[in-house]
C-alpha positions in Angstrom: -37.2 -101.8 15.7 -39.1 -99.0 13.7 -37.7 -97.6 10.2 -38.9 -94.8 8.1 -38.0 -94.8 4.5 -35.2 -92.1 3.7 -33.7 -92.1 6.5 -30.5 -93.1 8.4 -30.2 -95.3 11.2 -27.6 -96.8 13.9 -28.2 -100.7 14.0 -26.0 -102.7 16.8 -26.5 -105.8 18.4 -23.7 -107.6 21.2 -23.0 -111.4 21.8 -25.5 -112.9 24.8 -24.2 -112.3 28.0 -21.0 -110.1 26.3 -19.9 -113.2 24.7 -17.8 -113.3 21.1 -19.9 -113.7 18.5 -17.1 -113.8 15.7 -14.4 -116.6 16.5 -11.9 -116.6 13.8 -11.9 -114.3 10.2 -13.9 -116.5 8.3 -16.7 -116.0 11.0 -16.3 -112.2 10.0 -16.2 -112.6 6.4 -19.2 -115.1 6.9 -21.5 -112.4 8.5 -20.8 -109.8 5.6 -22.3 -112.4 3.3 -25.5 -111.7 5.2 -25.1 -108.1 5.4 -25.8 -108.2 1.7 -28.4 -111.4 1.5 -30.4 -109.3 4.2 -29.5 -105.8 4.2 -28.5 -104.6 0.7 -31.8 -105.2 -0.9 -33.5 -102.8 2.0 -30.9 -100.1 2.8 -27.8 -98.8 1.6 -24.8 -99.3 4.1 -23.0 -96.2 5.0 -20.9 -97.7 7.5 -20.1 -101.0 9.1 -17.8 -102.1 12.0 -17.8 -105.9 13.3 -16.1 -106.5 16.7 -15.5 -109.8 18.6 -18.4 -109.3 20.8 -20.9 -106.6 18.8 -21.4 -105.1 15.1 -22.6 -101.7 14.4 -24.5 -100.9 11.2 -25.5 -97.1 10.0 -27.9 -97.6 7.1 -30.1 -95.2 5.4 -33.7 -97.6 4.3 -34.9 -97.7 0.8 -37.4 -99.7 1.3 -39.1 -101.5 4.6 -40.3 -104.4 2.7 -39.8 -106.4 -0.3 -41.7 -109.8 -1.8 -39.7 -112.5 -1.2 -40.2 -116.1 -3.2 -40.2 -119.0 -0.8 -39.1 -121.5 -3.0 -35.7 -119.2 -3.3 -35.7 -118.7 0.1 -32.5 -119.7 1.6 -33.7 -119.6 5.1 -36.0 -121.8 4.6 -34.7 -125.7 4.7 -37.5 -126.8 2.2 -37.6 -125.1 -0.6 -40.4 -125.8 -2.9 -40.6 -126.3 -6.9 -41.2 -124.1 -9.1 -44.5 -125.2 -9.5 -45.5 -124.4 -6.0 -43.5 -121.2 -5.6 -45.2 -118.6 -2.7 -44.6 -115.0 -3.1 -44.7 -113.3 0.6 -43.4 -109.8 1.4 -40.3 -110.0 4.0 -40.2 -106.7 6.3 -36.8 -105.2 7.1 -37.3 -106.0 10.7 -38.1 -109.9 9.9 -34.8 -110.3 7.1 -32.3 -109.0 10.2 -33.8 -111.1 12.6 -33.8 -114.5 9.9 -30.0 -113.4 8.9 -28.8 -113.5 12.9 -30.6 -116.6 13.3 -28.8 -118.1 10.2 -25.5 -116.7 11.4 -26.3 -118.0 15.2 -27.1 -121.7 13.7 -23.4 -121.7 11.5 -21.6 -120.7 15.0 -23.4 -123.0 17.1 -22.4 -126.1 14.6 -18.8 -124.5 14.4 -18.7 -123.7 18.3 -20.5 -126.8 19.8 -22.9 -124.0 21.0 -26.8 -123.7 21.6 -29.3 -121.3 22.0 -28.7 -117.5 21.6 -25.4 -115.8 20.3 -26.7 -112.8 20.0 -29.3 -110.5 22.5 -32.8 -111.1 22.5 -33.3 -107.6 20.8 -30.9 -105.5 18.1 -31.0 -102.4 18.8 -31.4 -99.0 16.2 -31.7 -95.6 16.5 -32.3 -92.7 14.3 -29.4 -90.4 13.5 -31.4 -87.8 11.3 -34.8 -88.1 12.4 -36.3 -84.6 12.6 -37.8 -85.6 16.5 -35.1 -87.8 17.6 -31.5 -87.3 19.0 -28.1 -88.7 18.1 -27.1 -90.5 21.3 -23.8 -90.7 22.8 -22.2 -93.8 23.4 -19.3 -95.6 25.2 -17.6 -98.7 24.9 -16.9 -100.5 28.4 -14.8 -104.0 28.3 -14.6 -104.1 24.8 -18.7 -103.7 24.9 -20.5 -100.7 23.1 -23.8 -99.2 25.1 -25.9 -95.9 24.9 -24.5 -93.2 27.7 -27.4 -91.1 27.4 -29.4 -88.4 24.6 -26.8 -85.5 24.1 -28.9 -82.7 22.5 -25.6 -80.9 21.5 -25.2 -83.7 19.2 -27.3 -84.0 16.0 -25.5 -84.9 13.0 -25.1 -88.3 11.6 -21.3 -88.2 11.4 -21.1 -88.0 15.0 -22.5 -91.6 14.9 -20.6 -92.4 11.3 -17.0 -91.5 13.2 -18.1 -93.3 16.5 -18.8 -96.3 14.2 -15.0 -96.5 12.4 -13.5 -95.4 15.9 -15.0 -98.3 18.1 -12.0 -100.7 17.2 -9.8 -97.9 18.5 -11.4 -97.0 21.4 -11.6 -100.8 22.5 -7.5 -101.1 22.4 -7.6 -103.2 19.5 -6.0 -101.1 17.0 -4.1 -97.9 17.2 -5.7 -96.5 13.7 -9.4 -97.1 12.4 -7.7 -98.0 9.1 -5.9 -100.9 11.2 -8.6 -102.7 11.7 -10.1 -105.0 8.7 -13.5 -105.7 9.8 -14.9 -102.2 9.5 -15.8 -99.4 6.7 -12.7 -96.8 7.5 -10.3 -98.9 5.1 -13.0 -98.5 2.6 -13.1 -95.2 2.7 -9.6 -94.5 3.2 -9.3 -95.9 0.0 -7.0 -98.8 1.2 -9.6 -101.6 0.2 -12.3 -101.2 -2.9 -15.3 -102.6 -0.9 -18.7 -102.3 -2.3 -20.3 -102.8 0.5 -20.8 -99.0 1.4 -22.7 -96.7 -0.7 -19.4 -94.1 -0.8 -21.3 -91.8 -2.9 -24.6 -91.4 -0.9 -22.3 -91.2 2.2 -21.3 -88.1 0.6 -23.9 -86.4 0.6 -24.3 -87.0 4.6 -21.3 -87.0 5.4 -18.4 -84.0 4.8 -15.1 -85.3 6.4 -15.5 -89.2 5.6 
C-alpha cells in the first residue's frame, strides 16, 4: 500500500477465502486493541467498522514511519534488556501487516486454525487525493469489494457514510447505530469512544 502524509485513506481487508475473521465479541474487542498498538501512533481514525468476515478503516496519516525499540517490541517473542535495546524505524505499511499477523496467530490458537485469516494483501485507497478517485463499492454475501471508479464521486464522506452503512446494507442491523462494532455509535454520541479523532472528522466531514 502507498500513503502520503496528510491525507485520508480507505483501508479494508476480508477473511481468506470469505471466511469470519471475528468469532465471538471478545475477538472484536481484541482487534481494536491493535487498532491503537498499530494504527494510532501513525494516523488518526476517522472511522472504523469491523464485520464478521472484513474491517474497514478511513484514516488520515500523520506520519509513515516511527522508530520503534525492539526490546519493547511486543511483536517480537524475545525481547531484549535494556542493555541491548535496538532502535529501528517501523513503516506504516510493516505495523498493519505485524498487527494482522498478531491478530491471525490469537485466532488460530483460539480456532484450532492455521495459516492465513486474512488475504494476502489489505487493500487502501485514497479518498482525497488530488489525482485519485473515491470508488464505489458494494457488499455481495455479506462481503465488501470495489464496483468500479465513479468520477461523480469525490468526497470523502461518500466513503465515511459507506463505512457506518456496511452493517446495514449486509442485513445485520436495521440502523448503523445498531451495530457495536463500528464508529456510527460514536458519533451518534451513544458511546464516548476515543478511538476516532471526532474533531478532525469535522473538518472533513459536514453531516457526520
Amino acid at each position: 500500500m502507498n500513503f502520503e502524509k496528510g491525507y485520508i485513506y480507505h483501508i479494508f481487508n476480508q477473511g481468506n477465502n470469505r471466511q469470519k475473521i471475528f468469532f465471538n465479541r471478545e475477538n472484536y474487542v481484541f482487534f481494536l486493541k491493535k487498532l491503537q498498538t498499530y494504527i494510532i501512533p501513525y494516523a488518526d481514525i476517522l472511522a472504523w467498522c469491523l464485520m464478521p468476515n472484513h474491517f474497514h478503516l478511513m484514516i488520515y496519516i500523520k506520519t509513515l514511519e516511527l522508530p520503534v525499540d525492539k526490546g519493547n517490541d511486543s511483536s517480537k517473542s524475545d525481547t531484549m534488556t535494556s542493555s541491548h535495546r535496538i532502535t529501528e524505524r517501523r513503516s506504516l505499511n510493516n505495523s498493519i501487516a505485524i498487527m494482522l499477523r498478531s491478530y491471525t496467530r490469537a485466532v488460530n490458537i483460539q480456532e484450532n486454525f492455521s495459516g492465513s485469516l486474512f488475504k494476502a494483501h489489505s487493500k487502501s485507497e485514497c479518498v482525497n487525493c488530488p489525482t485519485d478517485i473515491t470508488p464505489s463499492f458494494i457488499t455481495e454475501s455479506g462481503y465488501t469489494k470495489i464496483k468500479n471508479h465513479n468520477p461523480e464521486n469525490q468526497y470523502p464522506e461518500i466513503c465515511f457514510n459507506y463505512i457506518h452503512q456496511n452493517p446495514v446494507k449486509a442485513g445485520l442491523v436495521n440502523k448503523d447505530t445498531d451495530w457495536e462494532f463500528s464508529s456510527a455509535q460514536d458519533y451518534a454520541g451513544i458511546r464516548k469512544g476515543k478511538m476516532v479523532n471526532k474533531a478532525l472528522a469535522k473538518k472533513f466531514f459536514s453531516n457526520y
